[in-house]
C-alpha atoms as one frame of an Amber mdcrd trajectory, in Angstrom:
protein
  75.995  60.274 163.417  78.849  62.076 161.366  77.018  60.533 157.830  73.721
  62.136 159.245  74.651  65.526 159.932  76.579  65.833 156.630  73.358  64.559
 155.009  71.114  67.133 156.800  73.815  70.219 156.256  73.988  69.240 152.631
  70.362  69.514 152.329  70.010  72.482 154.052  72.225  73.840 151.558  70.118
  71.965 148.459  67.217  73.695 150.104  68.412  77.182 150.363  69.746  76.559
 146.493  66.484  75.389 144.965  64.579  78.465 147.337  66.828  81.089 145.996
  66.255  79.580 142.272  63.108  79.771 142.815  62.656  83.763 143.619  65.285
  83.930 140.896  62.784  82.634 138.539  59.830  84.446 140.181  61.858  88.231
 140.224  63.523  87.774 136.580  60.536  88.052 134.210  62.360  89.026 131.318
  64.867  86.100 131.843  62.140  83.738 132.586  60.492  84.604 129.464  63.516
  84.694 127.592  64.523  81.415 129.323  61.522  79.916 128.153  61.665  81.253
 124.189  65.008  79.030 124.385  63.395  76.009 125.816  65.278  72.462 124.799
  66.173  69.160 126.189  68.885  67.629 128.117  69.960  64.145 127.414  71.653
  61.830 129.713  72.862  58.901 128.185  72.016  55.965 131.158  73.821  53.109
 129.496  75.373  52.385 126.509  75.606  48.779 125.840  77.839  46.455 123.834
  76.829  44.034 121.030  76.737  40.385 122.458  78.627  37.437 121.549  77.131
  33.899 121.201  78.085  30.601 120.992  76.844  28.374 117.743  73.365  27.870
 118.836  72.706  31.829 119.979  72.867  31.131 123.420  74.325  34.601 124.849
  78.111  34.394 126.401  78.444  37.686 127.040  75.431  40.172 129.222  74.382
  37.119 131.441  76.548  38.802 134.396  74.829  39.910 137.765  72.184  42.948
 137.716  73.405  45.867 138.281  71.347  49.078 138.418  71.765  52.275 136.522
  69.880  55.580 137.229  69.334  59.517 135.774  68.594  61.962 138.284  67.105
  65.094 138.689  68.781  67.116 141.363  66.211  67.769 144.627  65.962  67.280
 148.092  64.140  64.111 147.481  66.644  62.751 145.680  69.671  63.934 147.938
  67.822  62.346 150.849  66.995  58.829 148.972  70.935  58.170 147.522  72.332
  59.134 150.955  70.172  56.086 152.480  71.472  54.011 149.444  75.200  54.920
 149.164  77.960  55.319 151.063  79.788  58.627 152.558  82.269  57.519 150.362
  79.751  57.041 147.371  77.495  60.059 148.225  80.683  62.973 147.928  80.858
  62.989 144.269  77.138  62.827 143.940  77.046  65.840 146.204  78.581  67.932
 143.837  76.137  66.553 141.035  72.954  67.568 143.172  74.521  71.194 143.541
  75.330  71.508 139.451  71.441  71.831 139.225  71.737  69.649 135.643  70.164
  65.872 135.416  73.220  63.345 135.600  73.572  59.316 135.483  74.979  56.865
 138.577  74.879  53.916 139.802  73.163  52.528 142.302  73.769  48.897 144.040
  69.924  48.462 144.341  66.507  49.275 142.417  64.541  52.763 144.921  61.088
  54.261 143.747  61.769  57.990 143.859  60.570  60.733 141.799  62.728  62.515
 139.706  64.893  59.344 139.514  64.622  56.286 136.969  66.374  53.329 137.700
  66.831  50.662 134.845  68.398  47.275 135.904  70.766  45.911 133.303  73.502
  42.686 133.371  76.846  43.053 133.065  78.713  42.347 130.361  80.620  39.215
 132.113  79.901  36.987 135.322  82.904  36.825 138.106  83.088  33.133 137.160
  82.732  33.863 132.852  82.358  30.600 130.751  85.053  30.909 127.827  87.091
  33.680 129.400  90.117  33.721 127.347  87.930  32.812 124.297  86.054  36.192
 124.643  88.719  38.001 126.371  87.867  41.247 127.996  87.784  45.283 127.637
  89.719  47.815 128.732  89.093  50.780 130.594  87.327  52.950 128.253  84.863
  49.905 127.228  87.119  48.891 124.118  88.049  45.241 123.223  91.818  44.393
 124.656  91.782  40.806 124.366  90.221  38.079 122.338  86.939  38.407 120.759
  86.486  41.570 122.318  89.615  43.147 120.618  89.038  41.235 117.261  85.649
  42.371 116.616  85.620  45.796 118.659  84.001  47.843 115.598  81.517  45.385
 115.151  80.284  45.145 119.001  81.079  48.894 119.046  78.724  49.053 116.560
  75.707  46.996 118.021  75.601  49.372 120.923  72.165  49.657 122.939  71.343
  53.440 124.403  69.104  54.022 126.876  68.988  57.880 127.272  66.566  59.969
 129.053  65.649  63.493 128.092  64.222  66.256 130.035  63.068  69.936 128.840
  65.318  72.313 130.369  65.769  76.395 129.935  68.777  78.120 128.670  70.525
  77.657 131.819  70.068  73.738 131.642  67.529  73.699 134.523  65.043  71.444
 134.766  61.483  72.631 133.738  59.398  69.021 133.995  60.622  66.398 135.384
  57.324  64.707 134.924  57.588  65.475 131.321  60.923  63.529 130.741  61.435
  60.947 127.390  63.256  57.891 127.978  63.924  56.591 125.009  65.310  52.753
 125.456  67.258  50.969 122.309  69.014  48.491 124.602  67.649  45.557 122.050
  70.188  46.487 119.523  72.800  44.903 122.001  71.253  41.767 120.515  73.146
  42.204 117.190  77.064  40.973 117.486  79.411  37.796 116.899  78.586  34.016
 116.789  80.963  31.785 117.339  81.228  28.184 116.770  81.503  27.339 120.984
  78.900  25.059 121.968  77.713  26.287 125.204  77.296  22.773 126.931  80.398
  21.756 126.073  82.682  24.517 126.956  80.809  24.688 130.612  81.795  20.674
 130.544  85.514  20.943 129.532  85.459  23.994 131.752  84.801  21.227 134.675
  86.515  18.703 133.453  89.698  20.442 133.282  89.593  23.002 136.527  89.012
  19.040 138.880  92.101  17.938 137.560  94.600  20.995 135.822  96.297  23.930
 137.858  97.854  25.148 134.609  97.196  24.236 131.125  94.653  23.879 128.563
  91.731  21.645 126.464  90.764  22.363 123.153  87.353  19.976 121.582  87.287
  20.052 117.982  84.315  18.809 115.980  85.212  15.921 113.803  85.205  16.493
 110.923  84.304  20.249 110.388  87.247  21.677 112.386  84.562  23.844 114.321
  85.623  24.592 117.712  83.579  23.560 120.310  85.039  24.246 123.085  88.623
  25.924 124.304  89.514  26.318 127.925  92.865  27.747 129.407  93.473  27.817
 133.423  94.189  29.459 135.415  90.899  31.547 134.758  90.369  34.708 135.498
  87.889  37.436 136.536  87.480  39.959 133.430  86.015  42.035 135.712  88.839
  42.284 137.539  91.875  41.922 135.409  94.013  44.519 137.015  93.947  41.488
 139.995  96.042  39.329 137.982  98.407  41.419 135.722 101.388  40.729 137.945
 100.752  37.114 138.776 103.226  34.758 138.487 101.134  32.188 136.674  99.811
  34.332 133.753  96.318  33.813 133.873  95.565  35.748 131.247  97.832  33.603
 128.601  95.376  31.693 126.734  97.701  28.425 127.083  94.901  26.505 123.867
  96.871  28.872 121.660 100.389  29.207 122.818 102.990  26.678 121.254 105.028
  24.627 123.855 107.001  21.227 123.425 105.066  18.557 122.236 106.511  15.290
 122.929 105.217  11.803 121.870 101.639  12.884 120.488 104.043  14.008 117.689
 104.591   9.900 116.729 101.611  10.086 115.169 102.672  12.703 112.606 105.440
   9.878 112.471 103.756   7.584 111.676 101.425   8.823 109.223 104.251   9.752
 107.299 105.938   6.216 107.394 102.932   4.282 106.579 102.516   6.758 103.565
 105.975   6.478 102.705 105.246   2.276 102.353 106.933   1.025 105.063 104.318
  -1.540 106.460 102.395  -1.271 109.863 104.360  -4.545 111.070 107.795  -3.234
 110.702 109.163  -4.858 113.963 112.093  -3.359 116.111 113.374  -4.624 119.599
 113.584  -1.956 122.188 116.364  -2.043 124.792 115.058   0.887 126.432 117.933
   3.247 124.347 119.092   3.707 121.067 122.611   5.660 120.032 122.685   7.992
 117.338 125.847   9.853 116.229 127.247   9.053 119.246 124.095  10.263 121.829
 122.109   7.851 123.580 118.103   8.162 123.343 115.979   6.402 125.833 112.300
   4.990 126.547 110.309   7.337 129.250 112.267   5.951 132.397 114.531   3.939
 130.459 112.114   0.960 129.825 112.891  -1.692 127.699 109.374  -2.644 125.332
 111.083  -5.882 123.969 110.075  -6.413 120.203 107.291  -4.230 119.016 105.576
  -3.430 115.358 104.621  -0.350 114.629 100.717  -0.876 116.658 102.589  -1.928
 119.394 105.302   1.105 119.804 102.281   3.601 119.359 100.408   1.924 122.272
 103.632   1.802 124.333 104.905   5.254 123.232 108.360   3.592 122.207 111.070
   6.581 121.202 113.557   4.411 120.712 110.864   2.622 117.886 110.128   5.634
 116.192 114.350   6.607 116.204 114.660   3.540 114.368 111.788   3.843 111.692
 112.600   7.359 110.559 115.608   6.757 109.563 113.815   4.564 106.895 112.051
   7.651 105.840 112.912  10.310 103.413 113.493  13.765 105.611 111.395  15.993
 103.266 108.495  13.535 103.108 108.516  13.085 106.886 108.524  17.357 107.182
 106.308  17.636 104.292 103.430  15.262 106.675 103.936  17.256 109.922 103.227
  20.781 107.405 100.236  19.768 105.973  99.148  18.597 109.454  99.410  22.080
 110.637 102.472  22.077 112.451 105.203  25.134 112.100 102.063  27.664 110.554
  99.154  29.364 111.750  95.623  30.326 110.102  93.374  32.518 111.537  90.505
  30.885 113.757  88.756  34.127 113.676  89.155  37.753 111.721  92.128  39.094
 113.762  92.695  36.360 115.671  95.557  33.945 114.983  97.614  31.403 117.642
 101.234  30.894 117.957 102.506  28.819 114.648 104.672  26.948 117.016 108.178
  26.038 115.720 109.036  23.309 112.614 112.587  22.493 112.116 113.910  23.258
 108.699 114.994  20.400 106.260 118.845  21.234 107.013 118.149  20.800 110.337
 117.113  17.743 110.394 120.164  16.185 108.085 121.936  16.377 111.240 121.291
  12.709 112.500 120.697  13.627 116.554 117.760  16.806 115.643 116.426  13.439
 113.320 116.461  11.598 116.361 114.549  13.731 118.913 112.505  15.504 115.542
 111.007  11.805 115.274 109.068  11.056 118.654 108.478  15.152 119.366 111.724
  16.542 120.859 114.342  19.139 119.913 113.141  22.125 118.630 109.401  21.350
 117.972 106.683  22.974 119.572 102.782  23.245 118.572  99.674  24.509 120.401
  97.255  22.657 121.524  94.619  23.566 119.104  97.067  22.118 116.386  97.462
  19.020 118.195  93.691  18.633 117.793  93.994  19.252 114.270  96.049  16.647
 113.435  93.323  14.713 115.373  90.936  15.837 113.739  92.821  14.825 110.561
  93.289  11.202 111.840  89.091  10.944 112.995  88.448  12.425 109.637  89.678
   9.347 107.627  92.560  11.696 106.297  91.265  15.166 105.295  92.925  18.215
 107.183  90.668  21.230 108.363  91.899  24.352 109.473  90.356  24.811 113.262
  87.768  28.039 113.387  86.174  29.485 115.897  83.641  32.124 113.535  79.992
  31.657 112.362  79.525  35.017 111.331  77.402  38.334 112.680  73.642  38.512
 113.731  71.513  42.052 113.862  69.732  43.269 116.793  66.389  40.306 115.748
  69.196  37.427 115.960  69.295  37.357 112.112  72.335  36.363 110.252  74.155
  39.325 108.210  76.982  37.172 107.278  78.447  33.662 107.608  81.112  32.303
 107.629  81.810  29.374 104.780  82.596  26.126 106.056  86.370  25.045 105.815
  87.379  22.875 103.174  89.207  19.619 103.986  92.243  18.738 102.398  93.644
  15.254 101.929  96.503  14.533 103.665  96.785  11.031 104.080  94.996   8.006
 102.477  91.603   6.384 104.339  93.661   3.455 104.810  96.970   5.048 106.935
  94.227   7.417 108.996  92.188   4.126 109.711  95.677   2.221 110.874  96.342
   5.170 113.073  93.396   5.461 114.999  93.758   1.503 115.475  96.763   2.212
 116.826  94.858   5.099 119.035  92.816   2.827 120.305  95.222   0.309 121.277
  96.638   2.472 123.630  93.405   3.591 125.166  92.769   0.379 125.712  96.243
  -1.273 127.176  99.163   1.485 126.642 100.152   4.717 127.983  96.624   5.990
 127.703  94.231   3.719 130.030  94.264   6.091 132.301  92.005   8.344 130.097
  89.832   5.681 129.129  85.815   6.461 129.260  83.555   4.331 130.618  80.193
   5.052 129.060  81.910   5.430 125.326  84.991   4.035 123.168  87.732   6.401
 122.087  91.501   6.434 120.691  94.605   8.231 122.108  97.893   9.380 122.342
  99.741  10.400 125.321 102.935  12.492 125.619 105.332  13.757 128.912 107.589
  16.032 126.481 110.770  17.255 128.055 111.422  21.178 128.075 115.135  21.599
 129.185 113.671  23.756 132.426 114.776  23.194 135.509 113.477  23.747 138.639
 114.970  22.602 142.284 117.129  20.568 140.320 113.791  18.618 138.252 113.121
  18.686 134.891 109.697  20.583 134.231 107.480  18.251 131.718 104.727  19.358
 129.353 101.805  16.216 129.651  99.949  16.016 126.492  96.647  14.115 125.738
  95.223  13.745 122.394  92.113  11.240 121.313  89.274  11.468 119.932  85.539
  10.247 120.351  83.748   7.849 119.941  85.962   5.326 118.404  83.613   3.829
 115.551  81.756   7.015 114.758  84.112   9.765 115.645  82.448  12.826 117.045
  84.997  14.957 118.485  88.995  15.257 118.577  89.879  16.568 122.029  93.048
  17.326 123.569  94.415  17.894 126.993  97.633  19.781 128.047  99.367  20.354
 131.421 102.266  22.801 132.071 104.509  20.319 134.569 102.436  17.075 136.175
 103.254  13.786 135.893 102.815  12.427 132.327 100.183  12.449 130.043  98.204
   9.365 131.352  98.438  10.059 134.783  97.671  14.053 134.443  95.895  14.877
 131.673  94.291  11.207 131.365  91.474  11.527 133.552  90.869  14.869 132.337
  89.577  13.317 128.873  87.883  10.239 130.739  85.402  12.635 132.221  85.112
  14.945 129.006  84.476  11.698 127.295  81.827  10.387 129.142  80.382  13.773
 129.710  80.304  14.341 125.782  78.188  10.878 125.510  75.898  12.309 128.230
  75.210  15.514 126.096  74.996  13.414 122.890  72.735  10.532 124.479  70.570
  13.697 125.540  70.101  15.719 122.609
């Protein structure tokens, strides 16, 4: 009752407005006429849209939210009478003082009416509540420019692509309305069509997306194309809405962290790097040592995970098993420079940028002087002390070890696309570099695939497809309730005779590698086959 008689007083008041404009007009010839030498138009700017951002095969990731309608008005009783049916009380008392200004003006509406003197143009928003690749694309901030991500790292660019859709009316000196009938709307919302391609694969990012929210509270997956380097997919969790990022600002588990780029502890994955730089060293792939379940250096103790005891092992064998006190024993055979020089030109301890602008966490490499002091030596060798990496440089080294050898940098840029989809520039492809010989990557993803198959990573393995892995549960000196927190780490690739993709899987805290971030791959693995069976 209350909404209705504000609605019919305001419109008594509209009325009595327009009727004294009207004799206005009728009584002030000399105005009119004068109004009328000075006719010109009025432009109200409806929307103004953002370039888009695709993934490597042009399928939009950004503009695919819900509809959303956006409308220019021409003040009248019509129109007063048609938005108060649509809108709220609430909604309706800034509109109010719109309809009185007597000038055209923009709003929107939460459905499409039919109403003359109003056009209503029904557009998407930029992201969906539930946005594929959210910390990937990263969101805006309250003026509509890049703050995160994508967004922030190309903001001229997608700035630049923008889309108008303006509507123009002839109006008199005093901005009044002569015709609305003869209004231009001039629409240029296809130049949103120009923006940034990225390497994403749609299909696999949505899978990885799954994969990881059935299984991860907190962490990250990261699938690397083997052997360009191009990133296909990168997921952190928890998600969040960009939409509503003000939500989650204070929350406890920083959701807007994008955890595939942030460096953390790295644990056992890191006997790989080990390895490699062993076998390249000379030291053969059946150097045997017997496991107790510890080993003392300088007068510290290192143990297996839960202080098991392997029994004799060779180098195959410790890899499958994830043996630290193995890996203690063989770098001590190796050279300290040459075993640092291996884990550099794997990525670790530096960062490239994957994008213009956009660079992760280098992560932290121990110095050589550092590791002359026998105990960093010992936890430097399976992944402890002061190392940490990212996930995405995990999955380089992966990539590395699928790619018989050759490093590539990770990158997640094609190039840019105008407003027909046509490429203005691209990005070169990365250039490999060899790191290790055919022969040490080949023993290493043996070894991989050893542990898939019988060690610390059966747990991960696919059913539909072969792969090779390497677990870790890395230990992070945080405590909480009196428990070590862990960081679970697993890092394979796909499949194992043809390798397709390097993909790893982290978990802030769980239970291990296998046992969290195991079936995490399983599913991403078998899912990858499905795509690749299908396309």
């Amino acid at each position: 009752m209350a909404k209705r008689t504000a609605v019919l007083f305001f419109t008594f008041t509209l009325a009595m407005f327009f009727c004294a404009l009207t004799i206005f007009r009728l009584s002030g010839g000399v105005q009119l006429a004068e109004a009328a030498a000075q006719q010109q138009t009025f432009d109200v700017t409806v929307a103004s849209l953002r370039g888009t951002v695709y993934d490597s095969s042009l399928n939009a990731l950004t503009g695919d939210g819900e509809a959303e309608y956006a409308a220019a008005a021409v003040p009248s009783i019509e129109a007063a009478n048609a938005l108060s049916r649509v809108l709220s009380p609430s909604e309706m008392k800034p509109v109010y003082t719109l309809l009185t200004a007597g000038r055209p003006f923009t709003l929107k509406l939460p459905k499409k009416i039919s109403v003359p003197g109003i056009d209503v143009f029904s557009l998407k928003k930029r992201y969906a509540d539930r946005q594929t690749a959210v910390h990937v694309l990263g969101y805006l901030d309250g003026s509509g420019n890049g703050a995160a991500g994508v967004e922030k790292a190309f903001d001229r660019q997608l700035s630049g692509n923008r889309g108008k859709i303006t509507v123009s009316y002839p109006v008199d000196a005093m901005n009044r309305v002569l015709s609305r009938e003869r209004r231009t709307v001039s629409d240029a919302s296809a130049l949103q069509n120009g923006g940034v391609v990225l390497t994403l694969d749609r299909s696999v990012q949505a899978l990885a997306e799954q994969s990881a929210a059935k299984y991860l509270k907190k962490g990250a997956v990261v699938v690397l194309e083997v052997p360009s380097g191009k990133i296909r997919a990168m997921v952190s969790l928890p998600s969040f809405s960009p939409n509503r990022v003000a939500s989650v600002l204070n929350s406890a588990d920083s959701p807007l962290l994008n955890r595939a780029t942030s460096a953390y502890s790295v644990g056992s994955v890191f006997k790989l790097a080990a390895a490699a730089s062993a076998l390249e060293y000379g030291i053969s792939p059946d150097e045997t040592y017997t496991c107790t379940g510890s080993i003392e250096v300088d007068g510290a103790a290192f143990h297996c995970f839960n202080g098991q005891s392997h029994g004799t092992e060779n180098m195959k064998q410790a890899i499958a098993n994830s043996c630290n006190t193995y890996f203690v024993h063989l770098m001590q055979k190796v050279p300290q420079a040459d075993f640092l020089q291996m884990a550099r030109k794997l990525g670790f301890g530096r960062s490239s940028p994957i994008a213009p602008g956009m660079s992760p966490d280098p992560g932290v490499l121990p110095d050589l002087n550092s590791l002359k002091v026998p105990r960093a030596l010992a936890n430097f060798s399976f992944g402890q002390g002061d190392l940490t990496a990212t996930p995405l440089q995990v999955a380089a080294m992966v990539n590395a070890i699928a790619s018989d050898g050759k490093f590539t940098q990770p990158y997640l840029y094609e190039g840019l696309v105008n407003d027909k989809k046509q490429f203005t520039e691209r990005a070169g492809p990365q250039q490999g570099t060899r790191v290790m010989s055919e022969k040490t990557a080949g023993l290493l993803r043996d070894f991989m695939k050893a542990s898939i198959d019988s060690g610390t990573s059966r747990k991960g393995k696919p059913s539909l497809t072969t792969a090779g892995a390497k677990t870790a549960t890395a230990q992070t000196g945080k405590f909480v309730n009196g428990v070590e927190t862990v960081e679970s780490w697993f890092a394979g690739f796909c499949p194992y005779e043809n390798p397709r993709y390097a993909v790893v899987v982290f978990a802030e805290g769980g239970d291990g590698g296998g046992a969290t971030c195991g079936p995490v791959f399983r599913d991403l693995a078998d899912g990858l086959y499905r795509l690749s069976a299908g396309s």
